[in-house]
PDB file as gemmi writes it, atoms N, CA and C in Angstrom:
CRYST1    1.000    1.000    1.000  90.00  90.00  90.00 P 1                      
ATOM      1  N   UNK A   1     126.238  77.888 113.937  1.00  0.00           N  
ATOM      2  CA  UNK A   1     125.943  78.349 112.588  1.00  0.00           C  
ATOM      3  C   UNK A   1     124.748  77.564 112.071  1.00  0.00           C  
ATOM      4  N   UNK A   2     123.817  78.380 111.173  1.00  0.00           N  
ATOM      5  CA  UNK A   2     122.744  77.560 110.785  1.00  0.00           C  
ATOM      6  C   UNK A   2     123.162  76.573 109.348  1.00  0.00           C  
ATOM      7  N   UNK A   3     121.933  76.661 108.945  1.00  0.00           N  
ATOM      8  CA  UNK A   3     121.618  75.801 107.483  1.00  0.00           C  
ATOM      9  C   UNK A   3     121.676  76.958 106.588  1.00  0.00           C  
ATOM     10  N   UNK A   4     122.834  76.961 105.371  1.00  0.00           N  
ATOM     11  CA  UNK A   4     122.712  77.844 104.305  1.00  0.00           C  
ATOM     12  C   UNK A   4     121.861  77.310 103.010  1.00  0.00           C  
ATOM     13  N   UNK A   5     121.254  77.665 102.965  1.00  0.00           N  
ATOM     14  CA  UNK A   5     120.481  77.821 101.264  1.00  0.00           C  
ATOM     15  C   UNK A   5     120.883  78.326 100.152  1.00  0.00           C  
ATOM     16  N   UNK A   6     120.457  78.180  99.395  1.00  0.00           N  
ATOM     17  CA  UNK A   6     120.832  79.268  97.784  1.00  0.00           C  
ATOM     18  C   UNK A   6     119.934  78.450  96.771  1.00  0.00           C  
ATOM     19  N   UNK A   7     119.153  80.183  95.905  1.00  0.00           N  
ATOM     20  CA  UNK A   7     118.587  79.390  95.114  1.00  0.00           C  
ATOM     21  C   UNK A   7     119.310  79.626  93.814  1.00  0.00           C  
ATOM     22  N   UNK A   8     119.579  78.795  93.063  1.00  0.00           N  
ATOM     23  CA  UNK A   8     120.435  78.165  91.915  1.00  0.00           C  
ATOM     24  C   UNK A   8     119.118  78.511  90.556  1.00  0.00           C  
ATOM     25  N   UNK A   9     120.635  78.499  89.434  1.00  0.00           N  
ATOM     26  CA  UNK A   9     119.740  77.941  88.132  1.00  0.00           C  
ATOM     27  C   UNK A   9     120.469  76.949  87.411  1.00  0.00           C  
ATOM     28  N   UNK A  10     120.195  76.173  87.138  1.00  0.00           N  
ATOM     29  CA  UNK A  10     120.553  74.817  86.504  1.00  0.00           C  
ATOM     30  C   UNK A  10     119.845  74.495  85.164  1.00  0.00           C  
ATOM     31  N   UNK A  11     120.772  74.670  84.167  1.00  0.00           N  
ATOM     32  CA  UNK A  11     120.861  74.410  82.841  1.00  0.00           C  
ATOM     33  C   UNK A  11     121.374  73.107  82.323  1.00  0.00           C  
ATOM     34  N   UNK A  12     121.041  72.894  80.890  1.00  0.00           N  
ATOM     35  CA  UNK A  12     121.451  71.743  80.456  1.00  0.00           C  
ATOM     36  C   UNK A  12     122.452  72.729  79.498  1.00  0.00           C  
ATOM     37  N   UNK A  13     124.041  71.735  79.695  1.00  0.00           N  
ATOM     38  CA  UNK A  13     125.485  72.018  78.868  1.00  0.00           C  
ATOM     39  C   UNK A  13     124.893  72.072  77.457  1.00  0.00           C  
ATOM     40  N   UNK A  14     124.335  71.739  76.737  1.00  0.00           N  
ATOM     41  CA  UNK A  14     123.872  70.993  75.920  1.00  0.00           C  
ATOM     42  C   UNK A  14     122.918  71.937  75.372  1.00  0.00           C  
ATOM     43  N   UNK A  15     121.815  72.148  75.507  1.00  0.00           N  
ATOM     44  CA  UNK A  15     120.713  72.893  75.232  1.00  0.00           C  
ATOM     45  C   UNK A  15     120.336  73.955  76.392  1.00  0.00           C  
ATOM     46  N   UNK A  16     121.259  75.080  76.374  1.00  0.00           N  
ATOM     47  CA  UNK A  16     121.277  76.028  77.472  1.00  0.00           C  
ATOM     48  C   UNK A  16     119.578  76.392  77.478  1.00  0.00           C  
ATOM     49  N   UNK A  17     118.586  76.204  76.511  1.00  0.00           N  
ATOM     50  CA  UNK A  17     117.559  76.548  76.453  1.00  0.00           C  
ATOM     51  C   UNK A  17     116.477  76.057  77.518  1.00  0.00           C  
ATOM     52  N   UNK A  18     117.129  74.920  78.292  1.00  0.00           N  
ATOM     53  CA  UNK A  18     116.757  74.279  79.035  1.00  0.00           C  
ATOM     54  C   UNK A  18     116.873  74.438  80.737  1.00  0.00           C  
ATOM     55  N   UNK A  19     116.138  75.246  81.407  1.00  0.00           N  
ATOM     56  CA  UNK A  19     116.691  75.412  82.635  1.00  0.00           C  
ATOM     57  C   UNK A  19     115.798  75.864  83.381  1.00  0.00           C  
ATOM     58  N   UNK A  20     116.000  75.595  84.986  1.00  0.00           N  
ATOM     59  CA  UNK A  20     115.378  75.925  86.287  1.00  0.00           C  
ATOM     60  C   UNK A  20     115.971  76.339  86.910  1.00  0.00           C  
ATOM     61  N   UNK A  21     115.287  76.912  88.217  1.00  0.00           N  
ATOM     62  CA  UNK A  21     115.562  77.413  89.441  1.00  0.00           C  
ATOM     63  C   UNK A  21     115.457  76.281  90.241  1.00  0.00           C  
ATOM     64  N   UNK A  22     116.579  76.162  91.428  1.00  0.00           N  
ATOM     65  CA  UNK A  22     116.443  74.759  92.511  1.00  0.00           C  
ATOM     66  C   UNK A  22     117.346  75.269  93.683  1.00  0.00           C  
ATOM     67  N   UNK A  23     116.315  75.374  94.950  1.00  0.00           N  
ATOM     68  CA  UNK A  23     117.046  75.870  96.390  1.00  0.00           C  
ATOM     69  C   UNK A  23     117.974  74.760  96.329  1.00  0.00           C  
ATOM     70  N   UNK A  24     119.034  75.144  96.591  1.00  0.00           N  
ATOM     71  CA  UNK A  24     120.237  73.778  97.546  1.00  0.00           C  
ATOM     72  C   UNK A  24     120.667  74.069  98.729  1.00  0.00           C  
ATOM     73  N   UNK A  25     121.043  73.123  99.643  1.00  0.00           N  
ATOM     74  CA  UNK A  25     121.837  73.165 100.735  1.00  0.00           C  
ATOM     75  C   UNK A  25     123.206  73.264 100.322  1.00  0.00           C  
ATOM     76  N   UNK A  26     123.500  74.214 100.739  1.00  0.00           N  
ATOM     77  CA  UNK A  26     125.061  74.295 100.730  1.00  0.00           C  
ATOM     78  C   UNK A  26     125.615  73.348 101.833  1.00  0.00           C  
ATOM     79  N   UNK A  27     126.441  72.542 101.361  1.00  0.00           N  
ATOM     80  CA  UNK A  27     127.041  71.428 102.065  1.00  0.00           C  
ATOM     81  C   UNK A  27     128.706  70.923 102.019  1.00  0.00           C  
ATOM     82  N   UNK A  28     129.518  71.861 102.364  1.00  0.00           N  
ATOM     83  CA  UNK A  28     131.226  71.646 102.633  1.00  0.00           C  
ATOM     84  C   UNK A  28     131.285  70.006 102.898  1.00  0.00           C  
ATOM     85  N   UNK A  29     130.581  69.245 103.245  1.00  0.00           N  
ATOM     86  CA  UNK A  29     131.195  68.420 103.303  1.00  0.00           C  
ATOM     87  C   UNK A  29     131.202  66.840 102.393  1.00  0.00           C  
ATOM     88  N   UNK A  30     129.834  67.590 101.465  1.00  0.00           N  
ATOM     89  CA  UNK A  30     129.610  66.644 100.241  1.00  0.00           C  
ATOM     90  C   UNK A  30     130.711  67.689  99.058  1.00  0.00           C  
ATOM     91  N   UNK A  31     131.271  66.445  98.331  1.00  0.00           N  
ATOM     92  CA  UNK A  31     132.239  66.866  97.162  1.00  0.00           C  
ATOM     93  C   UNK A  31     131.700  66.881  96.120  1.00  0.00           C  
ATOM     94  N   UNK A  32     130.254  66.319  95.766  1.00  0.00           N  
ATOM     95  CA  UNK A  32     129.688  66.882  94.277  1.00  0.00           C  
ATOM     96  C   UNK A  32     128.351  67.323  94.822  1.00  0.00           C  
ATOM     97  N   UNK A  33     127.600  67.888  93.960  1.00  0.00           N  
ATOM     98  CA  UNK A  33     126.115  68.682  93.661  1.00  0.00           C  
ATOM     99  C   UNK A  33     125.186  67.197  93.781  1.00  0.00           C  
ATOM    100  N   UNK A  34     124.201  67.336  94.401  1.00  0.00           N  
ATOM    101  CA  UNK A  34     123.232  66.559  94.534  1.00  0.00           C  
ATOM    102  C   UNK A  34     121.733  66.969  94.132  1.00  0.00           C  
ATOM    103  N   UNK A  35     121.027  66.379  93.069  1.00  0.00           N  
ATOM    104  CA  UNK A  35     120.176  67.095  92.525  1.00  0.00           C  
ATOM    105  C   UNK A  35     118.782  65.909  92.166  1.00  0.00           C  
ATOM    106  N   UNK A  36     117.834  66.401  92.369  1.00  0.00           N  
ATOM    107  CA  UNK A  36     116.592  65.606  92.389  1.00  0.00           C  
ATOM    108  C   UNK A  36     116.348  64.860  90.772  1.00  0.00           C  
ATOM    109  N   UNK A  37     116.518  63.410  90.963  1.00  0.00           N  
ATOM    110  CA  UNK A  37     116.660  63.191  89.526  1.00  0.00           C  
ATOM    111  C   UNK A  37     115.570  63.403  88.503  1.00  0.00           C  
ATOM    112  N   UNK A  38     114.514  63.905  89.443  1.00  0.00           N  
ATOM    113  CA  UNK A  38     113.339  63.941  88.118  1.00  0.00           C  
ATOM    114  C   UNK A  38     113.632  65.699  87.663  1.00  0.00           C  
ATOM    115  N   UNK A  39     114.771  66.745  88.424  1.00  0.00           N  
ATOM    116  CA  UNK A  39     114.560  67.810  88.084  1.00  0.00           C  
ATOM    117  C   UNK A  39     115.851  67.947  86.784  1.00  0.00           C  
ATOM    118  N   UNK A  40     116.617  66.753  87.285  1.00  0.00           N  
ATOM    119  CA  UNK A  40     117.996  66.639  86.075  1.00  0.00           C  
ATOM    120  C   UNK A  40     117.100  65.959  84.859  1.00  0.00           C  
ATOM    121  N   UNK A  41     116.286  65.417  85.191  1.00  0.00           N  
ATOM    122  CA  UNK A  41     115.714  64.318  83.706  1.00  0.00           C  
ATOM    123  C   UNK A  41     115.318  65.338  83.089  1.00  0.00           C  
ATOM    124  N   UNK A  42     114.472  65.710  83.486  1.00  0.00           N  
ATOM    125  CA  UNK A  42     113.697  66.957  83.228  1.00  0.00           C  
ATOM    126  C   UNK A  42     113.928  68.290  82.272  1.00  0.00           C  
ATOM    127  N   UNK A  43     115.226  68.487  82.209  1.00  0.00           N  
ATOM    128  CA  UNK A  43     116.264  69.318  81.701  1.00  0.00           C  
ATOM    129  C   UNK A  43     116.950  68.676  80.762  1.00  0.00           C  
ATOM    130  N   UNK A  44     116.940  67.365  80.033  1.00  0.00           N  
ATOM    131  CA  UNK A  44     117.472  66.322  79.399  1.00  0.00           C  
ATOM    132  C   UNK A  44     118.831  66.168  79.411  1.00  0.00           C  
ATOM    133  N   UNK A  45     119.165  65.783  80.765  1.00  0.00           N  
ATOM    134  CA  UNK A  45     120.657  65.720  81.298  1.00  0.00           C  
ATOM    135  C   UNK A  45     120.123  64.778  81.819  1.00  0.00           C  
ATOM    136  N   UNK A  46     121.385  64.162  81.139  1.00  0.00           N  
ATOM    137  CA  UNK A  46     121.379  62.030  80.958  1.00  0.00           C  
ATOM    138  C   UNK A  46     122.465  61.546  81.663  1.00  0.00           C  
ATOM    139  N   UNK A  47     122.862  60.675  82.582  1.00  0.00           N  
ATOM    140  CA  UNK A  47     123.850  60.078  83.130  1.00  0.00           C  
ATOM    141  C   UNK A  47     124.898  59.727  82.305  1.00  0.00           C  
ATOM    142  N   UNK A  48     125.805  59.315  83.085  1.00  0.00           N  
ATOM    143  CA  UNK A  48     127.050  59.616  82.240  1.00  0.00           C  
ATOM    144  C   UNK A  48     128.348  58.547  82.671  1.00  0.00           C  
ATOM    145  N   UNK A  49     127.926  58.111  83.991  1.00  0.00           N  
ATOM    146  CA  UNK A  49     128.483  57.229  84.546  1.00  0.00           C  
ATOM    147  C   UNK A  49     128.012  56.842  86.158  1.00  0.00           C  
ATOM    148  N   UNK A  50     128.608  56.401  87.025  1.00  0.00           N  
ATOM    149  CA  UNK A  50     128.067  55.881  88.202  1.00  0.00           C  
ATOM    150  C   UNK A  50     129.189  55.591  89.106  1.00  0.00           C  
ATOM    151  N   UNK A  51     129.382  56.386  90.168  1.00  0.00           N  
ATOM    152  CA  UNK A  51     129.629  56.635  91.680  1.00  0.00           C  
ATOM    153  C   UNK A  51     129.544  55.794  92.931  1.00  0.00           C  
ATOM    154  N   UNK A  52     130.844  55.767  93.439  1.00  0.00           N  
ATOM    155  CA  UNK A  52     129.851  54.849  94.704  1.00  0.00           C  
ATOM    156  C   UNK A  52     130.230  56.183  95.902  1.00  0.00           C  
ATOM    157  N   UNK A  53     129.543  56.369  97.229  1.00  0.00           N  
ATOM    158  CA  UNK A  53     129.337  57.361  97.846  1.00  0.00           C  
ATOM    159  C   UNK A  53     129.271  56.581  99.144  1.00  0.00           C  
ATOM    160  N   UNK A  54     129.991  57.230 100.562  1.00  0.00           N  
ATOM    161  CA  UNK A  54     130.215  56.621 101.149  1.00  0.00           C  
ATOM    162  C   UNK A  54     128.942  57.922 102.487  1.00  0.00           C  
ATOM    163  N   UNK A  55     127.633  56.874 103.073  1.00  0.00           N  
ATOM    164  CA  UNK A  55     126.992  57.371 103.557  1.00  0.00           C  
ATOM    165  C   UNK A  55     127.138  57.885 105.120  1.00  0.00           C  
ATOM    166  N   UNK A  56     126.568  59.107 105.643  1.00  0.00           N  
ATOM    167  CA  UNK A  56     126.934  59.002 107.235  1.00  0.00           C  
ATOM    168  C   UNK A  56     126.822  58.074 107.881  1.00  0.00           C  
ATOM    169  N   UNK A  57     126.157  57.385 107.295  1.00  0.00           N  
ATOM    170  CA  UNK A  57     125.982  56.329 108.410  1.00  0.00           C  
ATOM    171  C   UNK A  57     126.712  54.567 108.291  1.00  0.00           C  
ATOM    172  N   UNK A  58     128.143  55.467 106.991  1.00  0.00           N  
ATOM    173  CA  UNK A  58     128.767  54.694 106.932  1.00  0.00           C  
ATOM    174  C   UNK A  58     128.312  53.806 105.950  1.00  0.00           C  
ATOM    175  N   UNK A  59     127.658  53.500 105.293  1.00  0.00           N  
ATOM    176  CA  UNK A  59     127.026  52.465 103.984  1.00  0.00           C  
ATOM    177  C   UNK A  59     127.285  52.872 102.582  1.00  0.00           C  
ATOM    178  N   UNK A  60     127.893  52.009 101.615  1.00  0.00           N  
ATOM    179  CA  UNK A  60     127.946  52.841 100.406  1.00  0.00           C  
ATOM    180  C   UNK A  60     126.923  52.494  99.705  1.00  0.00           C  
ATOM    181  N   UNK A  61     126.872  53.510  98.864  1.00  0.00           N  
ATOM    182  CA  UNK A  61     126.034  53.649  97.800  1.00  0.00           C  
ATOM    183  C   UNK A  61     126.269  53.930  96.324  1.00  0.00           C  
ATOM    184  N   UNK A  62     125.602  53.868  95.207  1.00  0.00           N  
ATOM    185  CA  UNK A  62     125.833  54.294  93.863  1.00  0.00           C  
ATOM    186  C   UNK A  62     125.011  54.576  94.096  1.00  0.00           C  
ATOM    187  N   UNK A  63     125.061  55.951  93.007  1.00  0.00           N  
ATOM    188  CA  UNK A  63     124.385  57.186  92.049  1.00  0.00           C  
ATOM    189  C   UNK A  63     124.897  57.224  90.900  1.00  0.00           C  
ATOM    190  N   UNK A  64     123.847  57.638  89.799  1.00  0.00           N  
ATOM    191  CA  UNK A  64     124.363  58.031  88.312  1.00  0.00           C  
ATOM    192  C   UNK A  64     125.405  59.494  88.888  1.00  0.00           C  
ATOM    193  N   UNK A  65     125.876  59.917  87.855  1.00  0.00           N  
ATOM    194  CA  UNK A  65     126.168  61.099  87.502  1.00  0.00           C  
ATOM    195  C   UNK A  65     126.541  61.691  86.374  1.00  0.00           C  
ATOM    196  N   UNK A  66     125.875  63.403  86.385  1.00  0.00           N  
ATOM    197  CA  UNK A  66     125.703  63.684  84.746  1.00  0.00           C  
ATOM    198  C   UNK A  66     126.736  64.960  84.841  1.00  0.00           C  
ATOM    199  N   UNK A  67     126.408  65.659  83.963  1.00  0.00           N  
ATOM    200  CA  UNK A  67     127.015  67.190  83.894  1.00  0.00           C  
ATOM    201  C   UNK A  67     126.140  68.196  83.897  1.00  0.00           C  
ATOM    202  N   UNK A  68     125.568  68.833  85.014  1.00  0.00           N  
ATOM    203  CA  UNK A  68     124.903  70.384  84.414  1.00  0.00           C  
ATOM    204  C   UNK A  68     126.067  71.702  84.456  1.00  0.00           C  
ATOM    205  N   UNK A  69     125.176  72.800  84.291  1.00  0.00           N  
ATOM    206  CA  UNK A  69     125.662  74.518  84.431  1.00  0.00           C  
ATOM    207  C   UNK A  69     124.521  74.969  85.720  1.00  0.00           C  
ATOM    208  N   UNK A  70     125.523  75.297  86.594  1.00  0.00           N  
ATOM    209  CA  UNK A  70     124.878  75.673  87.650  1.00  0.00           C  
ATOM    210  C   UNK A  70     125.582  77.511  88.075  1.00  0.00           C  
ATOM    211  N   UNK A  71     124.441  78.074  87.681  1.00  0.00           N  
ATOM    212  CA  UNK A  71     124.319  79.501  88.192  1.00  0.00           C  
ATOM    213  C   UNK A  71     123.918  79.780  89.356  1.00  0.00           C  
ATOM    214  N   UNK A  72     124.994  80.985  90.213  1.00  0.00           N  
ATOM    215  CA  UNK A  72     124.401  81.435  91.561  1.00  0.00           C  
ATOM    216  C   UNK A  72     125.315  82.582  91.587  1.00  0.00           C  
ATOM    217  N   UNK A  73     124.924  84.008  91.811  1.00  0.00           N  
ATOM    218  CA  UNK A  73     125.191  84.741  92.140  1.00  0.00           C  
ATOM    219  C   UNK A  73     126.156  85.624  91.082  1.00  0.00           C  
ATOM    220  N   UNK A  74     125.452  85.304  89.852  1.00  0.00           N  
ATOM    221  CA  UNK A  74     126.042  86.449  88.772  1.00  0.00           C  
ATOM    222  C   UNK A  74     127.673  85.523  88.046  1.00  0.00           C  
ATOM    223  N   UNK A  75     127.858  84.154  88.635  1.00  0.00           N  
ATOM    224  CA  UNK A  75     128.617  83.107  88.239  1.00  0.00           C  
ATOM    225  C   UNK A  75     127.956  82.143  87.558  1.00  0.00           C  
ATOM    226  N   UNK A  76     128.759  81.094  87.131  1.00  0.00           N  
ATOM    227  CA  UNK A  76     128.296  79.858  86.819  1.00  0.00           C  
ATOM    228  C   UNK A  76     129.525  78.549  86.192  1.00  0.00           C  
ATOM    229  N   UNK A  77     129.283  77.628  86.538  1.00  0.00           N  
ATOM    230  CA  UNK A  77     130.252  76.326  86.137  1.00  0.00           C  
ATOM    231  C   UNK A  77     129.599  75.343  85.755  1.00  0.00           C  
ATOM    232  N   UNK A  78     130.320  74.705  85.299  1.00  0.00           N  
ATOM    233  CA  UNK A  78     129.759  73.195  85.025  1.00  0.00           C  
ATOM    234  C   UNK A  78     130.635  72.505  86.045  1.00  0.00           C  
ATOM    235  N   UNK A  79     129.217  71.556  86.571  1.00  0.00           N  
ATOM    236  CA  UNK A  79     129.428  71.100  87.398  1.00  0.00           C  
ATOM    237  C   UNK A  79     129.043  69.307  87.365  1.00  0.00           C  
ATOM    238  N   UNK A  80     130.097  68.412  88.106  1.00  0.00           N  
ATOM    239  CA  UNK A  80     129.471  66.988  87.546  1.00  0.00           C  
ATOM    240  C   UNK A  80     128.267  67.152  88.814  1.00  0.00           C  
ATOM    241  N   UNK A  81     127.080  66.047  88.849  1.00  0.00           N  
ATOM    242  CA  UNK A  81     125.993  66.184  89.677  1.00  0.00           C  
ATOM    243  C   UNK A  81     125.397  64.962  89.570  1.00  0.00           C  
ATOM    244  N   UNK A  82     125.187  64.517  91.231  1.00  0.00           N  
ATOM    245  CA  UNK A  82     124.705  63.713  91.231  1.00  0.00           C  
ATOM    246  C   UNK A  82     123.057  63.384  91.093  1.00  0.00           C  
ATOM    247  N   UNK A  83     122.569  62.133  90.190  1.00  0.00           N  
ATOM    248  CA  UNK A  83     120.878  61.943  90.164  1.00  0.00           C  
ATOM    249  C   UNK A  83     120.381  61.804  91.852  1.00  0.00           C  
ATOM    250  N   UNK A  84     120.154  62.597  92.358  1.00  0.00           N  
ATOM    251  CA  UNK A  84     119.634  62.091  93.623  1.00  0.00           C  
ATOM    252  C   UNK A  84     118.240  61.485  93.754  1.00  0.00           C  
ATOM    253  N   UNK A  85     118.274  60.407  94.395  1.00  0.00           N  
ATOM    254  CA  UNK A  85     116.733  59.676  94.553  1.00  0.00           C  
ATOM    255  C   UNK A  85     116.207  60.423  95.490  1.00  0.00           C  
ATOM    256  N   UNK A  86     114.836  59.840  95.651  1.00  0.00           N  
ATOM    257  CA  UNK A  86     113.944  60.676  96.684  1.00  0.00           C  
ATOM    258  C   UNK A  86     114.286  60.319  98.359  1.00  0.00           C  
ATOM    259  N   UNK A  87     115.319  59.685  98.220  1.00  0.00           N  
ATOM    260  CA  UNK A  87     115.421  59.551  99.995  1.00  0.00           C  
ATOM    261  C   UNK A  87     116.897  60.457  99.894  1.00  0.00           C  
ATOM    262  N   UNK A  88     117.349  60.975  99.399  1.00  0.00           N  
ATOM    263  CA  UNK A  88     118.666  62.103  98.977  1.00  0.00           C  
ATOM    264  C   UNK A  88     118.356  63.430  99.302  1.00  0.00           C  
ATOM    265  N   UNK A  89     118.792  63.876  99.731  1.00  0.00           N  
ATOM    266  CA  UNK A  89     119.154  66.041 100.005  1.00  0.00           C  
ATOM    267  C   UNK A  89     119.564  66.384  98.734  1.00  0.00           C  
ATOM    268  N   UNK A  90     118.681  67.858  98.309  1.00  0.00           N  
ATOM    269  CA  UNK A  90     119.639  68.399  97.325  1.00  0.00           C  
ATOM    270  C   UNK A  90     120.279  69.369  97.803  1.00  0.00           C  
ATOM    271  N   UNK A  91     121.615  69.246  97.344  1.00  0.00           N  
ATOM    272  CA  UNK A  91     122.758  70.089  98.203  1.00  0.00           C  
ATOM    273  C   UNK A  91     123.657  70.778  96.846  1.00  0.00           C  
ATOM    274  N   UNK A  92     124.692  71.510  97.270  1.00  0.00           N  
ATOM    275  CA  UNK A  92     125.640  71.704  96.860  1.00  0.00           C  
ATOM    276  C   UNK A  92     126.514  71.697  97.200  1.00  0.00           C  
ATOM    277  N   UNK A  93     127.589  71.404  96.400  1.00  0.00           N  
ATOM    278  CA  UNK A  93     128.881  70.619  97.253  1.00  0.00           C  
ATOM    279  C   UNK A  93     129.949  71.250  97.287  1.00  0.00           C  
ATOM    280  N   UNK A  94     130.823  71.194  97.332  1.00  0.00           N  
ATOM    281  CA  UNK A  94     132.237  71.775  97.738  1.00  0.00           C  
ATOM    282  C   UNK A  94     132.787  72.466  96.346  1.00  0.00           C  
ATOM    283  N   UNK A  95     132.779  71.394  95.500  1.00  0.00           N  
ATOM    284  CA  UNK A  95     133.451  71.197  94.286  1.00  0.00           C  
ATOM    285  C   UNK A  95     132.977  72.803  93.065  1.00  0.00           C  
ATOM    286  N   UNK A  96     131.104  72.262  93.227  1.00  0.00           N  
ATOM    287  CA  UNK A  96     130.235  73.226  92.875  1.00  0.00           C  
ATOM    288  C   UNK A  96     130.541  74.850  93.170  1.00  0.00           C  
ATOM    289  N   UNK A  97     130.894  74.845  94.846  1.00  0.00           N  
ATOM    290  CA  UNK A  97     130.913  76.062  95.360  1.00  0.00           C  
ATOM    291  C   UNK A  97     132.036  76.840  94.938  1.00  0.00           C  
ATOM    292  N   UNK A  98     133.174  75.743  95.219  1.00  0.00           N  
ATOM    293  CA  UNK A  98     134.576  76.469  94.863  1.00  0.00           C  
ATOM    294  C   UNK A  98     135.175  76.752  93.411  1.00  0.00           C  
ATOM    295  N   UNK A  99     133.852  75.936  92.169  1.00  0.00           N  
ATOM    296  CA  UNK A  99     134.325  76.350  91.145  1.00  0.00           C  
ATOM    297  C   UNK A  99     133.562  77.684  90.822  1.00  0.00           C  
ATOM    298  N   UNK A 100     132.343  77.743  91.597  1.00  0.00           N  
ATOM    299  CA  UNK A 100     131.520  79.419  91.164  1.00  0.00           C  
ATOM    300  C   UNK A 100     132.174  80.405  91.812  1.00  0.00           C  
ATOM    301  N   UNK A 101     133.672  80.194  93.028  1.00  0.00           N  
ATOM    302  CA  UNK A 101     134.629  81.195  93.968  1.00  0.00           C  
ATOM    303  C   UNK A 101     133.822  81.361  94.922  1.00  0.00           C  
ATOM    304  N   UNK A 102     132.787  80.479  95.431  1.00  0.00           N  
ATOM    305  CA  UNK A 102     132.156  80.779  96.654  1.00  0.00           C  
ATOM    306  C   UNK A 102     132.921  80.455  97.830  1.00  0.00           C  
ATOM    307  N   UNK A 103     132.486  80.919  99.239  1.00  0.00           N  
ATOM    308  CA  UNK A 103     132.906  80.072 100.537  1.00  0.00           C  
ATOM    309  C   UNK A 103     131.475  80.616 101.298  1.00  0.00           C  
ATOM    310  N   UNK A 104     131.800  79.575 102.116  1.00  0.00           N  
ATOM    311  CA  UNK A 104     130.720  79.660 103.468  1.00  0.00           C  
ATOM    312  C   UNK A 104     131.232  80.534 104.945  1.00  0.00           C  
ATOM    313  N   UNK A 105     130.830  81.695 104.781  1.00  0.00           N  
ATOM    314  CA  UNK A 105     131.040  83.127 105.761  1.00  0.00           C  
ATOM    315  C   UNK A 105     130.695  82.081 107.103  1.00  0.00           C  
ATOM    316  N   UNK A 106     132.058  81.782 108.112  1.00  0.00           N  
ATOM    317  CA  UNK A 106     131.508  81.181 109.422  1.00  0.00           C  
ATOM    318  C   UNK A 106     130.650  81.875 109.994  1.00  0.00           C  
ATOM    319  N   UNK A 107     130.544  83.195 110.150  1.00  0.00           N  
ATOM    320  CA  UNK A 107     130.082  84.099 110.843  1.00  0.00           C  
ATOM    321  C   UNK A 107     128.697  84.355 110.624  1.00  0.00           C  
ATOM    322  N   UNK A 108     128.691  84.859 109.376  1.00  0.00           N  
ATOM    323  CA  UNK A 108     127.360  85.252 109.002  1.00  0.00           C  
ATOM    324  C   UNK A 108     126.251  83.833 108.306  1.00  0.00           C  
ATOM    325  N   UNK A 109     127.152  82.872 107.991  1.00  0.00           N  
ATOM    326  CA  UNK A 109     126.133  81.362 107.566  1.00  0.00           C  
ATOM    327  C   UNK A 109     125.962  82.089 106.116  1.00  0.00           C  
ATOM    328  N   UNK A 110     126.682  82.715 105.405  1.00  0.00           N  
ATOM    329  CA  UNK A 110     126.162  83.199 103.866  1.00  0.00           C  
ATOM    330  C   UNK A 110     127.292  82.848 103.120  1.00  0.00           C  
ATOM    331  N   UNK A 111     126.781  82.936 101.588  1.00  0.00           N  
ATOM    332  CA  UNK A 111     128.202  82.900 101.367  1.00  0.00           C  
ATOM    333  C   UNK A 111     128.672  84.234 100.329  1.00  0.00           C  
ATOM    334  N   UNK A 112     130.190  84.249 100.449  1.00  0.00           N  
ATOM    335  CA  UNK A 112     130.765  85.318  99.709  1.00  0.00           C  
ATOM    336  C   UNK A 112     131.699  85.017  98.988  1.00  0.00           C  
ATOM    337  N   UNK A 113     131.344  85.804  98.408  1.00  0.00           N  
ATOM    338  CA  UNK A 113     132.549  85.313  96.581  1.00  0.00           C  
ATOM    339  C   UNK A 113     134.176  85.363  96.973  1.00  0.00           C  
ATOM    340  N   UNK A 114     134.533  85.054  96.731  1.00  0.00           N  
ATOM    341  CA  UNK A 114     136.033  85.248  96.785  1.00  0.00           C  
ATOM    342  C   UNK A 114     137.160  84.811  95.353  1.00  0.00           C  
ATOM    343  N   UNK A 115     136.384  84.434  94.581  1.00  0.00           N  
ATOM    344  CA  UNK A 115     137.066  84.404  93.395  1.00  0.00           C  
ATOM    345  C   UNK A 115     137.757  82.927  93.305  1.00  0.00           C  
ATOM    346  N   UNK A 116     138.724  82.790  92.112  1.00  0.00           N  
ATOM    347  CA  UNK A 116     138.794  81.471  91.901  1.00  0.00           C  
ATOM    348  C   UNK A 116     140.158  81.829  92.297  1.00  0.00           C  
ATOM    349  N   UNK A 117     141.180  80.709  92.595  1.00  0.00           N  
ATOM    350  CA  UNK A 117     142.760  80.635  93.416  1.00  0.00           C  
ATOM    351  C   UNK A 117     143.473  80.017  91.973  1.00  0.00           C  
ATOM    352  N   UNK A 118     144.390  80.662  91.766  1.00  0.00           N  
ATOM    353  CA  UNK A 118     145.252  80.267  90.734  1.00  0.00           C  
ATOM    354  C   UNK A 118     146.537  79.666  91.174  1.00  0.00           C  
ATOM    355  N   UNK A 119     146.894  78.565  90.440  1.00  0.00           N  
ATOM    356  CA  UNK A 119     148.126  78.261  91.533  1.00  0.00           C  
ATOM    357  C   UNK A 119     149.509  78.555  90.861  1.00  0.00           C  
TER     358      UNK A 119                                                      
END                                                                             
């Protein structure tokens, strides 16, 4: 299976007036949104607290993290998100995906809605 993409719009909770478009990697195996911090500053979405993140290669790390609204595919959530520095992927994460009812199609590498699971 390849590398999935999606291009997103990302708003500020706050001043919905505020917003971009940003490709992400869709990434099952990161649990929050990872986002370029000059494109979160940018949008005046301010940190909120701080994370520690445990790296592939085994090393932890801190990141801020804020709150945006992240749109994809006629959905949208708020989502917590991490400031990613410039040595960081911007991705989307599990958390992101499964609150907009997305999944990742093994087959086709896309993804398809499936709605949200009520328990």
């Amino acid at each position: 299976m390849g590398l999935t993409y999606v291009k997103t719009r990302v708003s500020n909770l706050l001043k919905p007036e505020l917003k971009t478009e940003l490709d992400l990697l869709v990434d099952t195996g990161s649990v929050l949104t990872w986002m370029p911090r000059k494109t979160l500053e940018g949008l005046g979405i301010i940190p909120r607290g701080v994370r520690q993140f445990k790296t592939i290669e085994g090393k932890t790390i801190d990141r801020e993290t804020g709150v945006a609204v992240i749109e994809y595919g006629g959905q949208e959530v708020v989502s917590e998100v991490v400031f990613a520095e410039e040595s960081d992927g911007a991705v989307m994460g599990v958390t992101t995906l499964e609150g907009l009812g997305f999944r990742v199609n093994p087959v086709t590498g896309k993804l398809e809605y499936v709605g949200l699971l009520a328990v």
